[in-house]
C-alpha positions as CSV (number, residue, x, y, z in Angstrom):
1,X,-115.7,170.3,-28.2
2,X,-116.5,166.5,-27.8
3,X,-118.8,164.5,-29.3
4,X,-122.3,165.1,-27.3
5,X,-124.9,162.4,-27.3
6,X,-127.8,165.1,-26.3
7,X,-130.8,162.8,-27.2
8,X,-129.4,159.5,-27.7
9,X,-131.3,156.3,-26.5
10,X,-129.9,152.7,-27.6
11,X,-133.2,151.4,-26.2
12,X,-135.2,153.3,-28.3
13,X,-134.4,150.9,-31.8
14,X,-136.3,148.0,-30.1
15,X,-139.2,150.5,-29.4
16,X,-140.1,151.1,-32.9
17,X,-143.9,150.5,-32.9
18,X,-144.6,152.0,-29.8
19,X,-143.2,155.5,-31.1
20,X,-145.5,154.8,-34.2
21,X,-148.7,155.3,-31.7
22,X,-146.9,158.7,-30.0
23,X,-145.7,160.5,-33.2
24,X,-148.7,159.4,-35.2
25,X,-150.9,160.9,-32.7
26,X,-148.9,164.1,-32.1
27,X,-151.5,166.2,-34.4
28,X,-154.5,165.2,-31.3
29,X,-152.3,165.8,-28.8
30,X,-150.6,168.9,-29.6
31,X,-151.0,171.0,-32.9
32,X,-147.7,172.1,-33.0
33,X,-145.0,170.0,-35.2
34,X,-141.3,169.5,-33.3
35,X,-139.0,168.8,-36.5
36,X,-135.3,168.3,-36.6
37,X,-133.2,169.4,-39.4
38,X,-130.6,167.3,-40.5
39,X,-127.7,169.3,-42.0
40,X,-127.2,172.9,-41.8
41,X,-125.7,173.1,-45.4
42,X,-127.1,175.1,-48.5
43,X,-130.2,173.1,-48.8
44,X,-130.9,172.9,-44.8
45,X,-130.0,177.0,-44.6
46,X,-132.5,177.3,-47.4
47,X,-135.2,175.2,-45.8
48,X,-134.4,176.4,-41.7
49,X,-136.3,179.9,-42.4
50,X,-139.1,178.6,-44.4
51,X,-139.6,175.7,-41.5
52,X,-139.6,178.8,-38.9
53,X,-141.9,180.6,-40.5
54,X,-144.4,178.0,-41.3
55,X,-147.7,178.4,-38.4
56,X,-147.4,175.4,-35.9
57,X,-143.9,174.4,-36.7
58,X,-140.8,174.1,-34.6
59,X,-138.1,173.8,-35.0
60,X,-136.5,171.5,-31.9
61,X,-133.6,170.3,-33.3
62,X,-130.5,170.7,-35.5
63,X,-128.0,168.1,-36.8
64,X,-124.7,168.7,-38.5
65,X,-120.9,166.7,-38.1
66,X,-119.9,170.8,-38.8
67,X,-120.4,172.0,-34.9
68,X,-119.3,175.2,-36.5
69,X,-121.9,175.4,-39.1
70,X,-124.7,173.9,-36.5
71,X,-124.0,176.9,-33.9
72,X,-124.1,179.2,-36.5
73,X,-127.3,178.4,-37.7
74,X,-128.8,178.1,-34.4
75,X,-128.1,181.8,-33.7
76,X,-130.0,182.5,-36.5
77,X,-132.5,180.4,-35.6
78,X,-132.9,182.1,-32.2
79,X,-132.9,185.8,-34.5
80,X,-135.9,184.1,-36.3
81,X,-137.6,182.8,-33.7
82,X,-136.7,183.9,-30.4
83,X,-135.4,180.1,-29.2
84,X,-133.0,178.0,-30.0
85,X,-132.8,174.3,-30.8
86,X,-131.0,171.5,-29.3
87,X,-128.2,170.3,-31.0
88,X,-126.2,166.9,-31.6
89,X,-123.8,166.2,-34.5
90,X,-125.3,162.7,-34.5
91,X,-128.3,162.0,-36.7
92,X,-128.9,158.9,-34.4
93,X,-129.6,161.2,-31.3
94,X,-132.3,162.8,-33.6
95,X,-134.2,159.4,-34.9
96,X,-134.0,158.0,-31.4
97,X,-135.4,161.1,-30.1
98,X,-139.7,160.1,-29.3
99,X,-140.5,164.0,-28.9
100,X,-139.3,165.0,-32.8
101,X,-142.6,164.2,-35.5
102,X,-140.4,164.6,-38.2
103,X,-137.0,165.2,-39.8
104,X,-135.7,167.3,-42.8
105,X,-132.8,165.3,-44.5
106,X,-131.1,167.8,-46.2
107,X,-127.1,165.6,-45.5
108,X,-124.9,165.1,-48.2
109,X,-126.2,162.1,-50.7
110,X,-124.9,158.8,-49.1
111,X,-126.8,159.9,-46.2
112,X,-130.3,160.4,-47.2
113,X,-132.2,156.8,-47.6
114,X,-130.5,155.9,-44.5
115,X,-131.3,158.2,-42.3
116,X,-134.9,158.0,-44.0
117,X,-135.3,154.5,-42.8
118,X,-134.2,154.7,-39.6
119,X,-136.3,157.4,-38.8
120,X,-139.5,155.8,-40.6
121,X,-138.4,152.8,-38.2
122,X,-138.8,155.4,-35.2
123,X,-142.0,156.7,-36.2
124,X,-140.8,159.5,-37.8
125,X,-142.3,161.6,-40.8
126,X,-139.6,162.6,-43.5
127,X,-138.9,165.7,-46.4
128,X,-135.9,163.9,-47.8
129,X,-133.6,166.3,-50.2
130,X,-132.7,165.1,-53.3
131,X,-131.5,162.7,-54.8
132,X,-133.1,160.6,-52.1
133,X,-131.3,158.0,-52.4
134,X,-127.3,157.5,-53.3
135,X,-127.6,153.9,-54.5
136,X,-131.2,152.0,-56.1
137,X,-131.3,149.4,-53.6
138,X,-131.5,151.7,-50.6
139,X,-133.9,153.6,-51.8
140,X,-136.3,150.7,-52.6
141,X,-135.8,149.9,-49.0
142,X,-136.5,153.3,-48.4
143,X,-140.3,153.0,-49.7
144,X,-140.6,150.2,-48.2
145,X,-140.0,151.4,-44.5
146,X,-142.0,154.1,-45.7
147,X,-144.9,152.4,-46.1
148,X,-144.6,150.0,-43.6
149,X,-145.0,152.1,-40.7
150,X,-147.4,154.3,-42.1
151,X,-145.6,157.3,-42.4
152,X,-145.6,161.0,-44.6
153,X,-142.7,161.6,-47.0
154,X,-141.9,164.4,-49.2
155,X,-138.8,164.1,-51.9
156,X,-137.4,167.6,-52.0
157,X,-138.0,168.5,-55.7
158,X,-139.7,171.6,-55.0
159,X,-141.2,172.4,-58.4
160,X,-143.7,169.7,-58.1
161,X,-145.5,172.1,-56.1
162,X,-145.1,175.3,-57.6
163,X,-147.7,177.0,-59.8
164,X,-145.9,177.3,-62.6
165,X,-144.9,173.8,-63.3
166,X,-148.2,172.1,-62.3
167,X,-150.3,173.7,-64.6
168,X,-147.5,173.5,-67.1
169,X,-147.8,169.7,-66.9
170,X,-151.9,170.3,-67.0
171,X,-151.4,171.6,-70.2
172,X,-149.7,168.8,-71.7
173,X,-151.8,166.5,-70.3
174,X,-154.8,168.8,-71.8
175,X,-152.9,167.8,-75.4
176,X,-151.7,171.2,-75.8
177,X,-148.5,170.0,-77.9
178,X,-150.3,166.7,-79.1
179,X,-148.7,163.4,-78.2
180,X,-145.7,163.5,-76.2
181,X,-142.3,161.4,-77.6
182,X,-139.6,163.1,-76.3
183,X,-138.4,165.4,-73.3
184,X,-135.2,166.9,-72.6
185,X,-133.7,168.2,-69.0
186,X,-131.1,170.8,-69.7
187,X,-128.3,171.8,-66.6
188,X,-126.0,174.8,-68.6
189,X,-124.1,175.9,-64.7
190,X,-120.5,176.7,-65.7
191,X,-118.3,174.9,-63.1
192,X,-114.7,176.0,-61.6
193,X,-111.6,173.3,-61.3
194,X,-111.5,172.0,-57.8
195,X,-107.6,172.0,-58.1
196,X,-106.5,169.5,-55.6
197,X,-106.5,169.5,-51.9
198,X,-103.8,167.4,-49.2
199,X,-105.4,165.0,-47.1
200,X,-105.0,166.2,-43.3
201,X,-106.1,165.7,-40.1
202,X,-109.8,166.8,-39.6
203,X,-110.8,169.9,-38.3
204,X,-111.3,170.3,-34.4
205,X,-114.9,171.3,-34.9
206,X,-115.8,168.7,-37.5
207,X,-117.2,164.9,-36.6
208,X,-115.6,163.3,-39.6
209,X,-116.4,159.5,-39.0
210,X,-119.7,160.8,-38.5
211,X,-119.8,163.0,-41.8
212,X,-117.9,160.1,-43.8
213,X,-121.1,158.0,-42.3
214,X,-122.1,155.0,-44.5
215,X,-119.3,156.1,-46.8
216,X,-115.5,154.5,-47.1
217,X,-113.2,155.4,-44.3
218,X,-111.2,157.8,-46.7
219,X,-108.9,161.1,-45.7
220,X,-110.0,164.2,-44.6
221,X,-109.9,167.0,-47.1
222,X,-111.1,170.1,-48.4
223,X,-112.5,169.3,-51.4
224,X,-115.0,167.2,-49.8
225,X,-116.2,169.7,-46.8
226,X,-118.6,171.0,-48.0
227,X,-120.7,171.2,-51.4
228,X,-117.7,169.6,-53.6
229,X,-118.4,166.1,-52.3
230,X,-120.8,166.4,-55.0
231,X,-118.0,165.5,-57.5
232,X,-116.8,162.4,-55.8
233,X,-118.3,159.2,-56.5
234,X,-117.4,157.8,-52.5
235,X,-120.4,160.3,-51.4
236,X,-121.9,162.3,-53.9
237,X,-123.5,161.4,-58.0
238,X,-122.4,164.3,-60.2
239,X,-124.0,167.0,-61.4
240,X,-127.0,164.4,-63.2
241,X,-127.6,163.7,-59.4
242,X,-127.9,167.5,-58.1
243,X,-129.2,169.7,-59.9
244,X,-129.8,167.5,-63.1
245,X,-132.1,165.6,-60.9
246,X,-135.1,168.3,-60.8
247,X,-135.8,168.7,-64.4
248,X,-135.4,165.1,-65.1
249,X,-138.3,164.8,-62.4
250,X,-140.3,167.5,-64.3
251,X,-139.6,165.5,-68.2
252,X,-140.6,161.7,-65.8
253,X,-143.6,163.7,-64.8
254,X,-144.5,165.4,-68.0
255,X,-143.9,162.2,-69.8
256,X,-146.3,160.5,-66.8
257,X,-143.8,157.2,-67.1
258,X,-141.9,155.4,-64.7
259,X,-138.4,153.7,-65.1
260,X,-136.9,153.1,-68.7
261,X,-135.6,149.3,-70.5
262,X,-132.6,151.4,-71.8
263,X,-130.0,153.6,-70.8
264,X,-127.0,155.2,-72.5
265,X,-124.7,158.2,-71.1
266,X,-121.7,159.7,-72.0
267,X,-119.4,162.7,-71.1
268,X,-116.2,163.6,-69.0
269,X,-114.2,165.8,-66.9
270,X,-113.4,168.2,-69.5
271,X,-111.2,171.6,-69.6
272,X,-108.9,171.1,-66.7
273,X,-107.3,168.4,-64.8
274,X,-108.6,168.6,-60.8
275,X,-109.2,166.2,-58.0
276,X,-112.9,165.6,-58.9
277,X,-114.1,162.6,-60.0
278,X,-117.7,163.1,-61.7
279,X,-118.4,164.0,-65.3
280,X,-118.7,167.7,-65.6
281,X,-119.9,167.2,-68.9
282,X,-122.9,164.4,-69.0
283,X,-125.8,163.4,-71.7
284,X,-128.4,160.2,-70.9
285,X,-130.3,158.9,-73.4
286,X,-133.5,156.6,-71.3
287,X,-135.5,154.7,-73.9
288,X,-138.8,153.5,-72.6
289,X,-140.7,150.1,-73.7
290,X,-143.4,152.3,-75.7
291,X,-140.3,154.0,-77.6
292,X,-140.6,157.3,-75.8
293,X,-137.2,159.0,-75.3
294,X,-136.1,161.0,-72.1
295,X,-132.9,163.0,-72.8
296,X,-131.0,164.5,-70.0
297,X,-127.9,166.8,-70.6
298,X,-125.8,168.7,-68.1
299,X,-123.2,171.2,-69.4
300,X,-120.3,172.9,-67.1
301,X,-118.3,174.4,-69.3
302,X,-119.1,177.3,-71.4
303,X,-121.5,176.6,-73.5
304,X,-124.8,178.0,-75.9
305,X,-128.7,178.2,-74.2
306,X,-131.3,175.6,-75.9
307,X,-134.0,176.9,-76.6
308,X,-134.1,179.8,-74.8
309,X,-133.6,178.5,-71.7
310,X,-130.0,180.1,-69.7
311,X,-129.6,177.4,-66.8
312,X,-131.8,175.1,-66.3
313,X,-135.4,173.9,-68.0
314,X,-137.1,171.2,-69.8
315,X,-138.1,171.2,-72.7
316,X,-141.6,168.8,-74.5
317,X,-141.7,167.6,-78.0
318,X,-145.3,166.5,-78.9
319,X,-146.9,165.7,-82.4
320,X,-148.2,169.7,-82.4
321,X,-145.4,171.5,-81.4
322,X,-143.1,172.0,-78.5
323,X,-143.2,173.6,-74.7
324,X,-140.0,175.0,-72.8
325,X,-140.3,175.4,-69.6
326,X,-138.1,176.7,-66.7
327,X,-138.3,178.7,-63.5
328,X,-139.2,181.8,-65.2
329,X,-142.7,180.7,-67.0
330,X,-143.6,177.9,-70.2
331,X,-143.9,178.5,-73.3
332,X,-145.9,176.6,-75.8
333,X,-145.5,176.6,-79.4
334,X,-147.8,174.8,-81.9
335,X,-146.8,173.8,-85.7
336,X,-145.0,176.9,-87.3
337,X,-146.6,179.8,-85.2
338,X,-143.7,181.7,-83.6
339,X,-145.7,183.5,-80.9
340,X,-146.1,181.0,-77.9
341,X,-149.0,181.0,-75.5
342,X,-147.2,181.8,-71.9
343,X,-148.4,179.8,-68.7
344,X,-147.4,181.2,-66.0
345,X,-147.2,180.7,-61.9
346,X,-145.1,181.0,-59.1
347,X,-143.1,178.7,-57.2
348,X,-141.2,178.6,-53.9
349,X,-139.7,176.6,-50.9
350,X,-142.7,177.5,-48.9
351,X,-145.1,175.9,-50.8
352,X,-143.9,172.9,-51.3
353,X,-142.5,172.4,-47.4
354,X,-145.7,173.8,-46.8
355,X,-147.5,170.6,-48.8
356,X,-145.1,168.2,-46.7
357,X,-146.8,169.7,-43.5
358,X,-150.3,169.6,-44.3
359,X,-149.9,165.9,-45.3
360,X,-148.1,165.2,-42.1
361,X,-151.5,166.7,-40.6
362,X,-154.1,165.0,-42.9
363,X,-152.2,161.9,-42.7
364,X,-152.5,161.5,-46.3
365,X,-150.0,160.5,-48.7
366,X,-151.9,161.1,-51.8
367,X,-152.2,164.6,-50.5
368,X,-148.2,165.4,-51.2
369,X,-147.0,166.8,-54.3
370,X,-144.1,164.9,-54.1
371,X,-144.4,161.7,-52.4
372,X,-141.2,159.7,-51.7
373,X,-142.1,157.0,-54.3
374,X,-142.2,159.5,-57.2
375,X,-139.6,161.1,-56.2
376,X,-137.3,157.9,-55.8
377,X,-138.5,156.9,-59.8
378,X,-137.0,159.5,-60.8
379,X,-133.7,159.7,-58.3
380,X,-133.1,156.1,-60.1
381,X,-132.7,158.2,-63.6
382,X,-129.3,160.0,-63.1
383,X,-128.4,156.8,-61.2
384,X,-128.7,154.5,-64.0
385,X,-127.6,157.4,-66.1
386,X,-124.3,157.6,-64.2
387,X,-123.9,153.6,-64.1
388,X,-124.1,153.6,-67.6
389,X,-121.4,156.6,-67.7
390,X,-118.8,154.8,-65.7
391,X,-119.3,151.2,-67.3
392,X,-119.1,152.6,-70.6
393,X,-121.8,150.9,-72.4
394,X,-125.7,150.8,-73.0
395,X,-127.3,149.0,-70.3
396,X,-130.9,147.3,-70.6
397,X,-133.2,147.4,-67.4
398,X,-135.9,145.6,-66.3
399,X,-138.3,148.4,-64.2
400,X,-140.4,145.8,-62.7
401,X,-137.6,143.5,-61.2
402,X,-135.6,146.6,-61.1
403,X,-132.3,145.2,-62.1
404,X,-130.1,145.0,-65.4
405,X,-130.6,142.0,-67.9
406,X,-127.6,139.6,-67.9
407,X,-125.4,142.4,-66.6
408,X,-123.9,141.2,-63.0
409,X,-121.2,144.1,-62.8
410,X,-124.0,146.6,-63.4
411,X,-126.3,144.9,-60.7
412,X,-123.6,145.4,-58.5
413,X,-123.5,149.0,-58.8
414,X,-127.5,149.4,-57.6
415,X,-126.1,149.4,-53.9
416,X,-123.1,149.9,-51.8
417,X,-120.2,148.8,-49.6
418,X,-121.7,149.9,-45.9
419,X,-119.5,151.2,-43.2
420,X,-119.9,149.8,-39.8
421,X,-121.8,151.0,-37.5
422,X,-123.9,152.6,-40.6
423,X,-124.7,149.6,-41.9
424,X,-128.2,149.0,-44.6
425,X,-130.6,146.8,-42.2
426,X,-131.3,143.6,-44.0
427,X,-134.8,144.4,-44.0
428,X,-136.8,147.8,-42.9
């Protein structure tokens, strides 16, 4: 099939403020909210039924370089719903679209603050997976368009909404272990060798300059498409950066503190010899000015539980004991008592795209569990984890100016070489 430019309008960039006023106003107009979803891939399958099924939401359009995995998706969109969406494997089409409120980025990494600010630039309210940003720079830039047209965005860590892990974080905040010093994000996920794949022609049904994006113009293959881009530094940032990412969120919010003054990681590909790049093996150390310590660790290879927890979790270290959390409940334990008080809650996709809606409808940023600036604070933590891993050394940071101190080679590594035509605007 050829490319298809279903909803594409090159005078539409030029029209920015104008599409403000119509998508702003959608919630007067019309109570129903047209969203697009951007990638069909694990996350987007994951988040497609819950947008179906939420009351006033529909789902106009889907978005994938994958026609295959597009169509497919759309049929069971039309099971779920009854209709089907239009479809483009062009995010552009979708941004320049003026009938679409708002777009759920779920794309591969080096996709995600851009296609947030170009569709902040069109008007356009945004749930942006995470991490929602590949590089630092682009996702200040991402705020910043953000905020400068006014609009709603959610980051996708879904646990800042759940029931579980908010009044977890209550009870810390309630002193419940005494003073916090210390948090720890654990990722135990046991990962296969990629072996190693030929580079080939693209597939027929696959857009790759589109899918390679903002990203180098490197060869087709299948270790890339799909999920394994994860482990290659041209698109994806490691397993810190995917699922590592969520409970370093939690510990950041737990800990109520912002970006660290030092960073140290270590690791390595460890066990086999593949085509992947990233560490599969990874520990951070973030030191903050007050001496607080957030520890991050992500294990794929076999390896012992911490703490009772058997994939992922957090745990809190306070002057009065300790809390472990993860998806299943908290526990709390205080000075040499071995019986914990349990919190417990529930926690789900629907919720928290739920919570994106209803601040789209309010209008209210402060309304969102999850609002993009959080969520970008603590994107930049596996990010300045992983620069630290690859330039082999502790780095010292400077959270208000938001670059390294004396480090030029390190600065260098908060953004990106840009493809054209997907290119980083200058300003937002």
């Amino acid at each position: 099939m050829k490319r298809r430019h279903f909803l594409f309008n090159t005078s539409v960039m030029a029209a920015g403020s104008s599409l403000i006023g119509n998508s702003a106003s959608w919630a007067q107009a019309n109570e129903r909210l047209r969203i697009a979803i951007i990638g069909t891939g694990w996350r987007g399958g994951q988040l497609l039924p819950v947008a179906a099924k939420t009351p006033n939401v529909e789902i106009s359009t889907l978005c994938d370089p994958d026609e295959r995995r597009m169509n497919e998706w759309n049929g069971k969109l039309k099971n779920l719903t009854g209709k089907e969406a239009r479809l483009t494997p062009d995010l552009r089409d979708v941004v320049h679209d003026d009938s679409i409120d708002a777009v759920v980025i779920s794309s591969p990494n080096h996709w995600h603050a851009l296609t947030a600010i170009w569709a902040s630039q069109q008007g356009k309210h945004t749930y942006v997976e995470k991490p929602v940003c590949y590089a630092i720079h682009e996702g200040r830039m991402m705020v910043e368009a953000v905020r400068k047209y006014n609009r709603i965005s959610q980051g996708g860590p879904q646990r800042r909404s759940s029931d579980l892990f908010r009044k977890a974080i209550d009870r810390l905040r309630d002193g419940a272990i005494g003073d916090l010093y210390m948090a720890k994000a654990l990722v135990l996920k046991e990962r296969e060798s990629l072996g190693f794949k030929p580079v080939k022609e693209p597939p027929s049904w696959l857009h790759w300059d589109l899918w390679k994006g903002p990203g180098p113009d490197v060869g087709y293959h299948e270790n890339l498409v799909h999920y394994n881009w994860h482990w290659f530094w041209d698109f994806g940032n490691g397993e810190m950066a995917n699922n590592g990412i969520h409970l370093i969120d939690v510990c950041r919010w737990g800990l109520n503190k912002k970006l660290p003054i030092r960073i140290h990681s270590s690791g390595g590909r460890f066990g086999y010899i593949d085509q992947g790049e990233t560490p599969n093996v990874q520990q951070a150390t973030f030191e903050y000015e007050d001496g607080t310590i957030l520890k991050a660790e992500t294990r794929g290879l076999p390896t012992n539980t911490e703490g009772d927890i058997q994939t992922s979790g957090a745990i809190f270290y306070g002057s009065k004991g300790y809390m472990v959390i993860d998806n299943r409940n908290a526990r709390i334990y205080r000075g040499s008592n071995d019986e914990p008080e349990i919190v417990e809650g529930k926690g789900n996709d629907a919720m928290h795209f739920r919570n994106f809606v209803d601040g789209v409808r309010s209008q209210k940023r402060e309304a969102l569990n999850a609002e993009i600036e959080e969520i970008f604070l603590s994107s930049c933590l596996p990010l300045l984890a992983n620069i630290s891993y690859r330039l082999k050394r502790e780095m010292r940071f400077d959270p208000v100016r938001m670059n390294f101190i004396e480090d030029r080679d390190a600065d260098a590594m908060l953004t990106r070489i840009y493809r054209e035509p997907y290119v980083l605007p200058e300003s937002v």
